[in-house]
Steps between C-alpha positions, in 0.01 A plus 500: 500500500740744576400709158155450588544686846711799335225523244226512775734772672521696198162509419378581899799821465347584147167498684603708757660755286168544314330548785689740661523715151088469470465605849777813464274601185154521699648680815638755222196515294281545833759788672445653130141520487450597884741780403322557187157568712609644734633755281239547313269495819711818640426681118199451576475641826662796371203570252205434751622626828357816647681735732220505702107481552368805384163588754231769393491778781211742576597801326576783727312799474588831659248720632658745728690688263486903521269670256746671291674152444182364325489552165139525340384217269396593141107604461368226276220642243496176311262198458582151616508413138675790376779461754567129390557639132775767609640252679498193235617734214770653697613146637554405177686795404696478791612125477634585158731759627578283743563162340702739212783566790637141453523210246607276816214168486478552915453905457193384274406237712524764803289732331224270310245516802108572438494807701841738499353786684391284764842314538665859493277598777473185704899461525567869571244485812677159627845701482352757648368320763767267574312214370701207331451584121652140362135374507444714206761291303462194614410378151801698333776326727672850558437575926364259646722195407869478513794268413721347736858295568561189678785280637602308784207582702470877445270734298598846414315763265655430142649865351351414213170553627566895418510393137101459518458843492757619248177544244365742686833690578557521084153679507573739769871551333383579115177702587490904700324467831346845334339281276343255698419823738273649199352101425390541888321840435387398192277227683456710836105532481491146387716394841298727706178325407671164537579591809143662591369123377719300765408741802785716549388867555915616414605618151736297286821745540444482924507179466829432248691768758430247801610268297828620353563645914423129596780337220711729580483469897485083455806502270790253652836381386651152619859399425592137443325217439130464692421182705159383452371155658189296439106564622278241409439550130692841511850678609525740738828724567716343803620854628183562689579883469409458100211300585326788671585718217175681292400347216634772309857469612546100462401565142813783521670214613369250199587725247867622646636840563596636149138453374377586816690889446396487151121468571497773812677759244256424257194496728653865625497662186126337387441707819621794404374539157190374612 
């Protein structure tokens, strides 16, 4: 009887020894895989959040500028018809100079779009203007999206977001701004008519100085790392005093201070060659 009992014991303590192993196992496996997701949930929130919501403003036009300031748009002799041609057949030569600046896949990507001369002109009046260019590359994942860090509760702008432009900065680095100052006047009827088509009574080289004048006037430096906190589907910047920033200075901020130099010197001397 006796034997019986210690047998029963043994098996109830063998029981209990299994049980507490099986149960050890699942609260392991189960920390694992909530770690796992919520891992990978946080990569990829880094991929798909934006900085913020980009909005479409009315372009600002201004009128009351002195005479002498104006500068008079080009007389256009052309037909409708004609006027497409020069500007298809110089597109295309254009868009091979341009795409022949970089091997990179994004500078391709960047530059594949069905109308260059229209994407030149477009983006220079939003810089000029003050207007939020990211829009523009929305698709290409360069602007308008950013990558961020978390832990325990906080957000901050990840330095490796400056990385995203490093392309572009290899393009700017290996080719003369006199060169890309001739590929402007190369084009400059072609602009001017694009231009002409979308409104604007300016010429194309009025309109690149306001907007070299506005880059260089927006241009900002921040030291350390840059708190950013949640809005809705977005991120906003926690220092309210970057949140009222222009467009055009929290992309200085996106893309860091070193590029940010590199592009104004560049910009500069497309100016003056130009």
């Amino acid at each position: 009887m006796t034997d019986l009992i210690y047998l029963i014991q043994m098996k109830e303590k063998q029981k209990n020894i299994m049980i507490a192993i099986v149960t050890a196992t699942l609260a392991f496996l189960t920390a694992y895989f909530i770690f796992q997701f919520s891992e990978d949930k946080d990569k990829d929130l880094e991929k798909t959040i934006i900085a913020e919501k980009t909005t479409q403003e009315k372009p600002i036009v201004t009128q009351d500028l002195p005479d002498e300031t104006k500068e008079t748009p080009p007389v256009v002799s052309e037909s409708p018809k004609e006027i497409a041609e020069l500007i298809k057949n110089k597109e295309i030569d254009g868009k091979n100079y341009i795409l022949s600046l970089s091997n990179n896949k994004k500078w391709k990507k960047l530059c594949l779009t069905k109308s260059l001369i229209r994407k030149i002109v477009v983006l220079t009046l939003a810089v000029s203007r003050d207007e939020n260019p990211s829009i523009l590359f929305k698709d290409e994942d360069i602007l308008s999206k950013f990558k961020v860090v978390s832990g325990k509760g906080k957000i901050f702008l990840s330095p490796h977001n400056y990385e995203r432009v490093n392309f572009i900065i290899e393009v700017i680095k290996k080719t003369p701004a006199k060169n890309i100052a001739s590929f402007l006047k190369s084009m400059e009827k072609e602009l001017n008519l694009t231009l002409k088509d979308l409104g604007e009574t300016q010429t194309f080289k009025s309109v690149m100085n306001e907007a070299v004048n506005n880059v260089i006037k927006r241009q900002i430096n921040v030291k350390g790392l840059i708190k950013l906190k949640k809005k809705i589907n977005t991120y906003k910047f926690v220092n309210p005093k970057y949140e009222k920033l222009s467009p055009i200075s929290k992309i200085f901020i996106r893309i860091g201070e070193k590029n940010s130099k590199i592009i104004i010197d560049y910009l500069k001397k497309i100016r003056e060659n130009y």
